[in-house]
N, C-alpha and C positions, 0 to 999 in steps of 0.2 A: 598483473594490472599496473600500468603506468601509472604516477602522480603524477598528480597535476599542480603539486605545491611546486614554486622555482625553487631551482638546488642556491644553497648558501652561495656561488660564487656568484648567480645571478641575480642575487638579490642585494650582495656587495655590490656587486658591478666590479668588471676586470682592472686587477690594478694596473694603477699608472706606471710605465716603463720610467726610472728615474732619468736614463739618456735619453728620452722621447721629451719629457718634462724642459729638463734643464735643455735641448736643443733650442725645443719651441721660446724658451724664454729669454733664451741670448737671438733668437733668431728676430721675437718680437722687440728688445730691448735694440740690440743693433741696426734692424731697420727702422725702429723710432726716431735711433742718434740722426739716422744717416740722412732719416725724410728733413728733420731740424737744421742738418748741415743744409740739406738744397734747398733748404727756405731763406736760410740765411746768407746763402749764394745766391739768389732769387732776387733778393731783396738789394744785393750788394753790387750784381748783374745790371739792374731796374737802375740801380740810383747811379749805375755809372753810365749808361747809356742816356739818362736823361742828361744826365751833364756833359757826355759826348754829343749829344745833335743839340745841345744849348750853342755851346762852344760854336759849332759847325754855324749853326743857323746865324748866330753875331757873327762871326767872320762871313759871312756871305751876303749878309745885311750892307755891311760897311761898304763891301766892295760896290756893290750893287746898286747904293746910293750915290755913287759919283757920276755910274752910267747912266740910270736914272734921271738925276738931276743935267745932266746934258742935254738927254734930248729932249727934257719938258724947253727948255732954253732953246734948242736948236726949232721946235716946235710953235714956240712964241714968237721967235723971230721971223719966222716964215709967213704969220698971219695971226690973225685971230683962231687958236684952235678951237675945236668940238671937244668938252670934257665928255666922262675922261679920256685921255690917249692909249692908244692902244702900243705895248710897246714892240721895241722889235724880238721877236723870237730869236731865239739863239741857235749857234749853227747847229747843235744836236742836241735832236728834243731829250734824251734823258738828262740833258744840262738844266733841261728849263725847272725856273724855281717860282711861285707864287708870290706875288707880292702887289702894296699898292700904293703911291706915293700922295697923302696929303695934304694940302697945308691947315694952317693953326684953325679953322672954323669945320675943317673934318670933312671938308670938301675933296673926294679923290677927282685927282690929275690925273693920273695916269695908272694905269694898271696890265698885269702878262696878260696873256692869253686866256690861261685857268683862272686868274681870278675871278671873284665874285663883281657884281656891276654897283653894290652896293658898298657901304666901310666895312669893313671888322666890326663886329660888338664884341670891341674891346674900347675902354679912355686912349685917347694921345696922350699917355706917359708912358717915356724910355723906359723898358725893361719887359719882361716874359707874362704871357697872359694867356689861359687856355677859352677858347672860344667855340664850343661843338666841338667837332671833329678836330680841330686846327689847334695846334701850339703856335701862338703868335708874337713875334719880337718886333717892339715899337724902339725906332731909333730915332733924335731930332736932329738933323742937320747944323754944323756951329756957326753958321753963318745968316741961315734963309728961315724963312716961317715953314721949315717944309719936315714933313715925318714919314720915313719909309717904316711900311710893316711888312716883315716877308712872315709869310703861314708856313707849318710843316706839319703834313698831317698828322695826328697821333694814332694812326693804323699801323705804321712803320715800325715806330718803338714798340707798339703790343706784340708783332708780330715776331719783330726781333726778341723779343721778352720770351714767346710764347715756344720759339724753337731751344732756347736757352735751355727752358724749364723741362720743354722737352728730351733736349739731350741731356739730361740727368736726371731724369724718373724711369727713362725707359731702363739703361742700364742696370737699376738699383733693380728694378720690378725682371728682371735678367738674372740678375747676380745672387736675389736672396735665393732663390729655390738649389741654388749650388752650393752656397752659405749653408743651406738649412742642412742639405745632404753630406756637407765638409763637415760641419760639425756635429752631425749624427753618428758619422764615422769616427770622429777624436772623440768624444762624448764615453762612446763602448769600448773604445780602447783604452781610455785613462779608467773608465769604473771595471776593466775588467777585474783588476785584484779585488773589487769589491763583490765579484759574482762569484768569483773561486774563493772567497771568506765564507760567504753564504752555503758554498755547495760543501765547505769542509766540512760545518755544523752539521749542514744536515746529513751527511753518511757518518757521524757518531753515535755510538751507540749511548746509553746511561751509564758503561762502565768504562767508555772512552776517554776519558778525561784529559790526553797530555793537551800541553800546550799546541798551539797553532802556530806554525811557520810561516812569516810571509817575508821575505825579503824584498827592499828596496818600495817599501811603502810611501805613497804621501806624508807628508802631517795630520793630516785628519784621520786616513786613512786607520793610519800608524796609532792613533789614538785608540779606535774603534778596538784593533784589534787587541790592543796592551788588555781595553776594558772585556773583551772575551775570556783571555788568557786570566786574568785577574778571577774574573767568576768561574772559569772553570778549577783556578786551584782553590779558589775557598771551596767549592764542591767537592772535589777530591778529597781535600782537609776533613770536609764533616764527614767522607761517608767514612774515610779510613778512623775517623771516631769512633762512629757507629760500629765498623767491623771487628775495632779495637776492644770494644766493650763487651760486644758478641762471644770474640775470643776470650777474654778473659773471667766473663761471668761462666764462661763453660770451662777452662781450667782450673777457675776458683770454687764454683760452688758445687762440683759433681762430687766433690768426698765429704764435705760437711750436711748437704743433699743424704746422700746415703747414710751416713751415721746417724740422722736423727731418726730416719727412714725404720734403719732397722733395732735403734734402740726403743721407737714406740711399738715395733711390732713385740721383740722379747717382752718390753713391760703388759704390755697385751696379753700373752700367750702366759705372763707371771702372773696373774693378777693384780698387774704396776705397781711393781716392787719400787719402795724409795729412790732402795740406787739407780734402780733403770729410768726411772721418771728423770733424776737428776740427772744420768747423763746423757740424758733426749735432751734436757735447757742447757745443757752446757753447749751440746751438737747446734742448738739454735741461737745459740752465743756467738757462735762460731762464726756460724751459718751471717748474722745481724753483723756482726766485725765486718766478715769480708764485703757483702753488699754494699756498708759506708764503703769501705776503702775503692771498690769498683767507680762506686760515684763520686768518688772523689778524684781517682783518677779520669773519667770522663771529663768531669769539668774542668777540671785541668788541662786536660789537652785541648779540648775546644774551645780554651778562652772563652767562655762564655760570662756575661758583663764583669770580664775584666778591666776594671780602672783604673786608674792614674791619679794619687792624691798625695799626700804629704802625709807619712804613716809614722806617728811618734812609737818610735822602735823598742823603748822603756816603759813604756804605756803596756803594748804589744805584749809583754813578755810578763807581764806583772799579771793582765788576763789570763794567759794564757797557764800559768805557775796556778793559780786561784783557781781555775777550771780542777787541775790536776788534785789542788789540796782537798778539794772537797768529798777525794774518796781516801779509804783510810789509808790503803798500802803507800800513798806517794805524800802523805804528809809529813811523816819523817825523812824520807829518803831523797827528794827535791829542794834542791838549793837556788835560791835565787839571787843574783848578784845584777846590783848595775851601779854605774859612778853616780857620784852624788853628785856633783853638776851636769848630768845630766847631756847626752850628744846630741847633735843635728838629727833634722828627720831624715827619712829616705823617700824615694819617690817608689810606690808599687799601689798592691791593691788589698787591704787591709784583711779580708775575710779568706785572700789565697794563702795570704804571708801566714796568716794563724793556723790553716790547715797545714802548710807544711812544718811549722813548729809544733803542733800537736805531735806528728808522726814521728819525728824527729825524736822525743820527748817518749814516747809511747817506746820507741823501741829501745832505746836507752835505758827506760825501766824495766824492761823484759829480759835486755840479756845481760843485766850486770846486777846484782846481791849489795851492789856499797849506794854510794851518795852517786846524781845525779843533778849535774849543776848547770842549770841556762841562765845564758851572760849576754848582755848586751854591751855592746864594746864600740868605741869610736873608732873609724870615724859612722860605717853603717854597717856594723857586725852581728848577726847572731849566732850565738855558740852554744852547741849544747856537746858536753863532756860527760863521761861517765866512766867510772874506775872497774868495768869488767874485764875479760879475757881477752877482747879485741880480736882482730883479725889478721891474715899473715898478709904480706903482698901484694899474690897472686889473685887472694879473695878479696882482696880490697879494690880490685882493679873492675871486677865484673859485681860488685854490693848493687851497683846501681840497676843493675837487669831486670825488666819484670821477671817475674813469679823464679828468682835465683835465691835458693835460702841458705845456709850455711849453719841451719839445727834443723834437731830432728820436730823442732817446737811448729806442729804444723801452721799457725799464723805468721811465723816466719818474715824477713826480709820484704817475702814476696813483692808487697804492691806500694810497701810505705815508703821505702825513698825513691822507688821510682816516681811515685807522686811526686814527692819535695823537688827532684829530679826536674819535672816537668815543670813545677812550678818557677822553679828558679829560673829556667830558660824562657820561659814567658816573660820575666820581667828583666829579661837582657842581664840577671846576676851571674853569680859565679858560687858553685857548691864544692866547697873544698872538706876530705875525708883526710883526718891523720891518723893513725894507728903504730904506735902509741902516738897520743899527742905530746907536745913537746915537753921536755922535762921530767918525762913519767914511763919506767916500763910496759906499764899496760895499759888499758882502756883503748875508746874508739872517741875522736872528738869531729863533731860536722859544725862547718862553720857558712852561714851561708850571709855573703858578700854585696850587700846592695850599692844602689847607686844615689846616691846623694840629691834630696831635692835642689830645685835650681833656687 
């Protein structure tokens, strides 16, 4: 059975092509400029042609007034003429021009052919007057009471206006439909690397994550894609977190898992016997140890609300010694040293700096029997030293490896400086291992190196 709901694209409606978009809107905007130009040509067209048959019309005026004024003269001397006078026609009619000659009471003398039999309504004052159909120029003779008005129709000039405006609308109303398709074409050509961005996304899979290639990008373009590539390595970043954690809660907890596993079943099968009870919680000691340190290492690598503040490093270290004295075994055996004036802060994030000196501090008390001494040192130093066996070389070279231990003490190395590890390269420091440290046969000294608030 067919629905008859519309499918989601049609109830979006088909998206917009962004070269269809952007065509029509340089196509709308360009032909808006262009109708603006031929208005402005129109109007510049307009006001030159009136001032072309102005021009024309006074020079033909003046001329036209001396012949005029002749034969009204040649016409008086003859007799008493009949106003007004007809004058003489010119030898070829498209020379003939309209006009009527005057005098001061507006009485017409003489008039062409075409003229009218009445005046103009226009005044006898020199200069330009439109009258009906007519552009009329009144000129006054500098000697006689006489005023010649020649007419010119104003059908000429619209006409002339109207092929002007014509031969620049047709053209335009010609051209944009080839515009529209010129730049429909440039339009898919410049967005293509934007279609081959789109299509790279979409044939990725969830475990695809490398960066995107695109050479010879726009600016914008170029932009789009940095902000791809950017997102896709934080996503990389967290899953290799996630798989990080995966792996290591399955190499960490599959033997402390099992020991407690089978030390509750013996005490079971014992009637839980003391010892076996006890070395179920010790297994689940174990078991609680490694889980922090797992999540510590997580947060560590994901930077997660990692911050940037001013971390008084004396302060830091005096917490962190007090954490340690408040169980019995590290109260005699924990030294805490700092200068009594006291050094500049550093810049990191207070609660990562503490986890990694915890660890730091934690495994110092494990594998050495003597004193255990954290120093804070100028100019942004933490030290933590310890007078046990230390390590050769070779083992000092890979201390930092996850799950790499060098006893048989199954809490081991494993996870704790690869945290401090982690941690320190997050806040751009430097983790330096001496073995021995300096001045001393033995022990193992970690010194971790921050950067100085500004």
């Amino acid at each position: 059975m067919q629905s008859s709901r519309p499918s989601a694209a049609r109830r979006r409606g088909t998206p917009q092509s962004l070269a269809g978009h952007l065509t029509r809107t340089l196509v709308i905007w360009i032909g808006g400029a262009w109708l603006l130009g031929v208005l402005a040509v129109v109007w510049y067209v307009d006001s030159e042609i009136n001032h072309n048959f102005d021009s024309e019309l006074a020079e033909v005026s003046h001329r036209m007034f001396d012949i005029a004024a002749g034969d009204l003269d040649d016409a008086e001397r003859a007799g008493a003429p009949a106003y007004p006078l007809l004058a003489t026609p010119p030898l070829f009619k498209e020379d003939a021009v309209i006009f009527q000659v005057a005098n001061g009471h507006g009485k017409v003398l003489m008039r062409s052919e075409d003229a009218p039999l009445k005046s103009f309504d226009v005044p006898l004052v020199p200069g330009y007057a439109n009258a009906g159909k007519w552009r009329i120029y009144t000129v006054k003779h500098p000697t006689r009471d006489l005023y010649l008005q020649l007419a010119d129709p104003l059908d000429e000039r619209r006409t002339t206006l109207n092929r002007t405006l014509l031969g620049l609308i047709i053209p335009l109303a010609a051209v944009l439909p080839l515009l529209g398709l010129l730049l429909r074409g440039i339009a898919r050509n410049e967005l293509r690397p934007l279609q081959w961005l789109a299509g790279q996304i979409a044939q990725r899979s969830g475990t695809d994550l490398r960066p995107i290639t695109l050479p010879g990008l726009p600016q914008e373009l170029a932009t789009v894609s940095d902000g791809v590539n950017n997102l896709l390595a934080r996503l990389e970043h967290s899953l290799d977190v996630e798989r990080a954690l995966a792996a290591n809660a399955a190499h960490e907890l599959r033997t402390p898992l099992t020991a407690a596993r089978l030390r509750l079943q013996t005490a079971l099968e014992h009637d839980l016997r003391r010892e076996d009870v006890q070395a179920a919680l010790d297994a689940l000691q174990v078991l609680s140890h490694r889980a922090e340190k797992l999540l510590q290492l997580s947060r560590a690598e994901s930077g997660a609300s990692l911050t940037r503040a001013r971390v008084d490093l004396v302060q830091l270290t005096a917490d962190v010694a007090q954490e340690f004295w408040r169980g019995s075994d590290a109260q005699a055996r924990l030294d805490l040293r700092v200068p009594d004036e006291g050094i500049a802060p550093a810049m990191g994030d207070l609660d990562s700096l503490a986890i990694a000196l915890r660890n730091l501090v934690e495994n110092a008390l494990r594998y050495s029997q003597g004193t255990v001494v954290l120093e804070a040192q100028a100019p942004c130093t933490l030290v933590v030293r310890d007078a046990g066996p230390g390590v050769g070389p070779e083992q000092l070279k890979s201390l930092q490896a996850r799950h790499v231990r060098h006893s048989s003490d199954v809490a081991g190395y494993g996870l704790g400086l690869s945290i401090v590890s982690t941690i320190v390269a997050k806040h751009g420091a430097t983790l330096e291992l001496l073995s021995p440290p300096p001045g001393r046969t033995s022990g193992l000294e970690a010194r971790i190196v921050l950067r100085p608030a500004d």
